[in-house]
C-alpha positions, 0 to 999 in steps of 0.5 A, spaced: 311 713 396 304 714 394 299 716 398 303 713 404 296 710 408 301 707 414 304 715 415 297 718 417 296 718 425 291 713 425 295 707 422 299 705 428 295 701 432 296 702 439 296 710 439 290 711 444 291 719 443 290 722 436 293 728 434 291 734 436 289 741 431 294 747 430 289 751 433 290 747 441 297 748 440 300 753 447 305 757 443 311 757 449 313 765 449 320 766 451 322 760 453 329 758 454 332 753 450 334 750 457 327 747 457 328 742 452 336 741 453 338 734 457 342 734 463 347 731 460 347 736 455 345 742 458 350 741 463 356 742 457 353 748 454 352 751 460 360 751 462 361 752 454 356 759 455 360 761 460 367 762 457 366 768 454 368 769 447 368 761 446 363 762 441 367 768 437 373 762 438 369 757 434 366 762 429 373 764 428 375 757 426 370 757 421 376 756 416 376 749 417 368 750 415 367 754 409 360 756 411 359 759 405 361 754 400 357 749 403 350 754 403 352 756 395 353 748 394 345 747 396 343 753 393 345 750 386 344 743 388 338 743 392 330 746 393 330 752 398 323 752 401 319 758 400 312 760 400 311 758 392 315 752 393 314 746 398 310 750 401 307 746 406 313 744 409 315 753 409 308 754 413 310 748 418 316 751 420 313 758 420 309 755 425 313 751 429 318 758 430 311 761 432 311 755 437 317 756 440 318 762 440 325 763 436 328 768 434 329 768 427 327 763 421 333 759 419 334 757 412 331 750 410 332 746 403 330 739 399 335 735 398 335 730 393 336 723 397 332 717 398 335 716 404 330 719 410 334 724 414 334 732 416 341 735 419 342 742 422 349 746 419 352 752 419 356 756 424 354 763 423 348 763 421 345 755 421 340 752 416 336 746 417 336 741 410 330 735 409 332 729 404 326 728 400 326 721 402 325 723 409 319 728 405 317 722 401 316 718 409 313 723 413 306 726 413 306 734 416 305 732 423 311 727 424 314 733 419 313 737 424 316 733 429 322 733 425 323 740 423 321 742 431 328 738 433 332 742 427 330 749 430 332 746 438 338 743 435 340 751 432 336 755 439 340 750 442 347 752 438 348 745 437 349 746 430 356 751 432 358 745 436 356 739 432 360 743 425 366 743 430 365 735 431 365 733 424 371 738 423 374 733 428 372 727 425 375 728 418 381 730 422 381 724 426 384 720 420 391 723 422 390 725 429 390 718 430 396 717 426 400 720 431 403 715 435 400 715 442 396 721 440 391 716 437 388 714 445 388 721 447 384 723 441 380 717 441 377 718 448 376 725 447 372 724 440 368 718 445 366 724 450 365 729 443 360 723 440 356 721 448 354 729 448 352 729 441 347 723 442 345 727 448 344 733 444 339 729 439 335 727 446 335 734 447 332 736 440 327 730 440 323 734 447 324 740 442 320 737 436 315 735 441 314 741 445 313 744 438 308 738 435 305 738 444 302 730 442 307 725 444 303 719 439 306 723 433 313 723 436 314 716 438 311 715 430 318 718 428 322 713 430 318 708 429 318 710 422 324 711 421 327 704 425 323 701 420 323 704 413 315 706 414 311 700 415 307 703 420 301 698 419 306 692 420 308 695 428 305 695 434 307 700 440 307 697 445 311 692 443 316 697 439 317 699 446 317 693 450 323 693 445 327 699 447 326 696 455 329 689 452 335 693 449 336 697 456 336 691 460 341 687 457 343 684 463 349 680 460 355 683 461 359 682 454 351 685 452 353 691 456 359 691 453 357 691 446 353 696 447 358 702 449 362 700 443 357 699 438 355 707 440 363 710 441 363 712 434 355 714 433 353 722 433 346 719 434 342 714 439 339 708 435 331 710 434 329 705 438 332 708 445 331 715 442 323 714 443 323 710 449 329 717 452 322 721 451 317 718 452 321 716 459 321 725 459 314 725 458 312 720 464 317 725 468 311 730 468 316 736 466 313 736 459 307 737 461 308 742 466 312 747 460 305 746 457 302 749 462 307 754 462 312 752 468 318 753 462 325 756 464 325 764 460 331 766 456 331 772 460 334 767 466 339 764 462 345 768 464 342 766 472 343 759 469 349 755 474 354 751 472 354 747 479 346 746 478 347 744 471 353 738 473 348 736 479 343 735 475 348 731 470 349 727 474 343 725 478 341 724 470 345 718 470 344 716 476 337 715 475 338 712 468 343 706 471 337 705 476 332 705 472 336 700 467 339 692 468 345 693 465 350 690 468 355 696 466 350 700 469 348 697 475 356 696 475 358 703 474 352 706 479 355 702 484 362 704 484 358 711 484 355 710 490 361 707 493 366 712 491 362 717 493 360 714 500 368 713 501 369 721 498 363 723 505 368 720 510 374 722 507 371 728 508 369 727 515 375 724 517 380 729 514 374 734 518 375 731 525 383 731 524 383 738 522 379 740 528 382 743 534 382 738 540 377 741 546 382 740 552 388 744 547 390 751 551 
């Protein structure tokens, strides 16, 4: 895209912050992937966690995804990143590792493709593959940004999981064939397909916590919601949009919006900027900074009660930060449900008391 002007941080308009140096960035030793994972997304990895051998299982099932077949494919196909070769993107990611502590270095490849995008695969051993069409789009900040939410997805473990769903997806086809089957299958794959958006929420506050300056996050979605006309966009407009879109206070528009997403692995651009600017306002970004981030050494303490609780209380505030009629519906008969359950509980509690005047 030549020498891409729009790409560079000072061509959106209303940043206000510029992007900061490599050497002010904290580098967040032994922080635990939990810091960066949605409620609505830790919440299943934690239960997942917990099932001992869950993961020895899925690996075991790796003959659905022959791991290795699909490496040698890139390797023959694509450009494996090294020190000679896209080296700028190898020391990006070298330095995003150092950043957020990780354990090891995956793979990263080139791949030839105009279309901008960047997936994380592998089941035993995960890789990380850019398109050169997203290589074309980027600078190296915004570059690092994606590489930051790549490593989140395979600290995170998604890539095991995420390699399970697409699985499930080429096996849709006939699972849908069975008679009744289909409606079963189909709300499971709708359950699989709303942890996997919130999986990507989760990868979106990793690549910030590795790139630590929001303006650079938001710039990512703005480019790829647009194909890169950065010098064309306004960000506050862009995200009086995002909250245009989350008060559709029609309720065909909420409707709409749940079916355009049943099927969809990824939230739209739009929605995915305002989510982590809506963390960043949260004030826990910047508490991690300063170095209040949960450690790996505590993840065997994580709950899974603590993990549902704040899950749930994720959606809650959600609905009530939105106008969406469906929302407000669905908090509402929350609310409801839940009110109904303390007096059930209380009423269930008297009669199951013993009576005072009883011998």
């Amino acid at each position: 895209m030549g020498d891409r002007p729009c790409g560079r941080p000072t061509a959106c308009k209303s940043d206000s912050v510029t992007t900061q140096p490599a050497r002010s960035r904290v580098t967040l030793t032994d922080i635990s992937s939990r810091a960066w994972e949605h409620p609505a997304d830790r919440g299943a990895l934690v239960a997942l966690r917990k099932l001992k051998g869950f993961d020895t299982v899925l690996k075991a099932m790796s003959g659905l995804f022959n791991e290795r077949a699909v490496r040698l494919v890139y390797l023959g196909s694509a450009i494996k990143v090294d020190e000679r070769q896209f080296s700028r993107l190898h020391s990006l990611l070298t330095d995003v590792a150092r950043i957020l502590d990780a354990p090891e270095l995956p793979e990263l490849y080139v791949s030839a493709n105009p279309v901008p995008n960047a997936l994380t695969i592998g089941m035993n051993k995960p890789f990380i593959v850019v398109t050169s069409g997203l290589v074309d789009l980027l600078d190296d900040e915004e570059m690092r940004f994606v590489l930051g939410h790549e490593l989140g997805h395979a600290i995170s473990g998604h890539a095991v999981y995420q390699t399970l769903l697409q699985r499930l997806i080429q096996l849709s086809g006939v699972l849908n064939a069975v008679p009744l089957g289909g409606l079963g299958f189909r709300a499971i794959m709708a359950a699989l397909m709303e942890w996997s958006r919130k999986a990507e929420l989760s990868a979106d506050r990793a690549g910030l916590l590795a790139t630590q300056d929001p303006p650079t996050a938001f710039r990512v979605h703005m480019q790829l919601a647009s194909g890169g006309h950065l010098e064309d966009l306004d960000t506050t407009s862009f995200f009086a949009q995002g909250q245009e879109y989350d008060d559709a206070g029609d309720l065909r528009d909420s409707v709409l919006k749940l079916l355009l997403v049943e099927a969809r692995s990824h939230p739209f651009a739009v929605v995915r900027a305002t989510e982590l600017r809506r963390w960043v306002d949260s004030g826990e970004y910047t508490a991690f900074l300063a170095g209040g981030y949960p450690r790996r050494d505590t993840d065997d303490e994580a709950k899974v009660s603590d993990a549902a609780r704040d899950a749930a209380r994720s959606y809650t505030e959600t609905f009530q930060q939105s106008q969406d009629a469906v929302g407000r519906l669905v908090h509402d008969a929350a609310g409801f449900l839940g009110s109904a359950k303390l007096w059930l509980d209380d009423v269930l509690g008297r009669s199951g008391r013993p009576d005072d005047d009883a011998v």
